[in-house]
N, C-alpha and C positions, 0 to 999 in steps of 0.2 A: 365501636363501630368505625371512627375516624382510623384508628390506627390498624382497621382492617383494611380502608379502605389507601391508605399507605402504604402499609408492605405489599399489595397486592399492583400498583403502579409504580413500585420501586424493584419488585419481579421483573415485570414488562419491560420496565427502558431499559434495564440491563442489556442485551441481546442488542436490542436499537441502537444503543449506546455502542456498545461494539463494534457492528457492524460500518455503524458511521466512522468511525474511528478506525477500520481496515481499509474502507475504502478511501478516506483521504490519504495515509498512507500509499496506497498502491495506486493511488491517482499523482499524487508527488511526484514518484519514481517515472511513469508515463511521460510526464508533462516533463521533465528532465533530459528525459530522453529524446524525447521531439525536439527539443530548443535544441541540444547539440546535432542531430541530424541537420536540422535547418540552416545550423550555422557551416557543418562541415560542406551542404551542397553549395551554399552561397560562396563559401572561400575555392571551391575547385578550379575556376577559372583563373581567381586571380592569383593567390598563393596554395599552389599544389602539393607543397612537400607539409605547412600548417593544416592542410585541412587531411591527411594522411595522418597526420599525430592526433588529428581529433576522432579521424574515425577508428584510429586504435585506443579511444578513450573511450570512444562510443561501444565498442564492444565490448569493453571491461566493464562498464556501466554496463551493459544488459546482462548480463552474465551473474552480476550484484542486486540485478532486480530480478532476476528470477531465484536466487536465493533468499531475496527478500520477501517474494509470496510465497517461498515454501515454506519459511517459519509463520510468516504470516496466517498462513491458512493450519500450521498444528496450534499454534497459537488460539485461532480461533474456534477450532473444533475442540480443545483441551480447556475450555472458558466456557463454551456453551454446552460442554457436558457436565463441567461443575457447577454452573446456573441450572442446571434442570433435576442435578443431582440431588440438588437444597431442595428441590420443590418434592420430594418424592418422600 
């Protein structure tokens, strides 16, 4: 009964687990991308030609976060079709 009631809560947080773990991920990448925004509007006035090389950074960062959520997300859909695979 015990070790029913364990694989049965070890099924569950699977997906939970996951999920937490996509989202911090692709919450990283966001919050990365904000700071350099924030930094390259705060440098515009004073050094223009630095915050010009930041926002050619900043584009290469987004560019890397959107390739980040597209493995991301086969990653995820390729993880929780083999979690549900077990259960069938």
């Amino acid at each position: 009964m015990t070790l029913i009631l364990i694989e049965t809560t070890s099924l569950l947080i699977r997906p939970l687990a996951l999920g937490v773990r996509l989202t911090a991920n692709l919450t990283a990448g966001h919050l990365l991308i904000q700071l350099i925004s924030t930094a390259t509007i705060t440098l515009l006035p004073i050094l223009p030609t630095v915050s010009i090389l930041t926002s050619l950074i900043l584009l290469l960062l987004t560019i890397l976060e959107i390739a980040v959520a597209i493995i991301q997300a086969y990653v995820f859909v390729l993880l929780l079709s083999l979690y549900l695979q077990e259960n069938i």
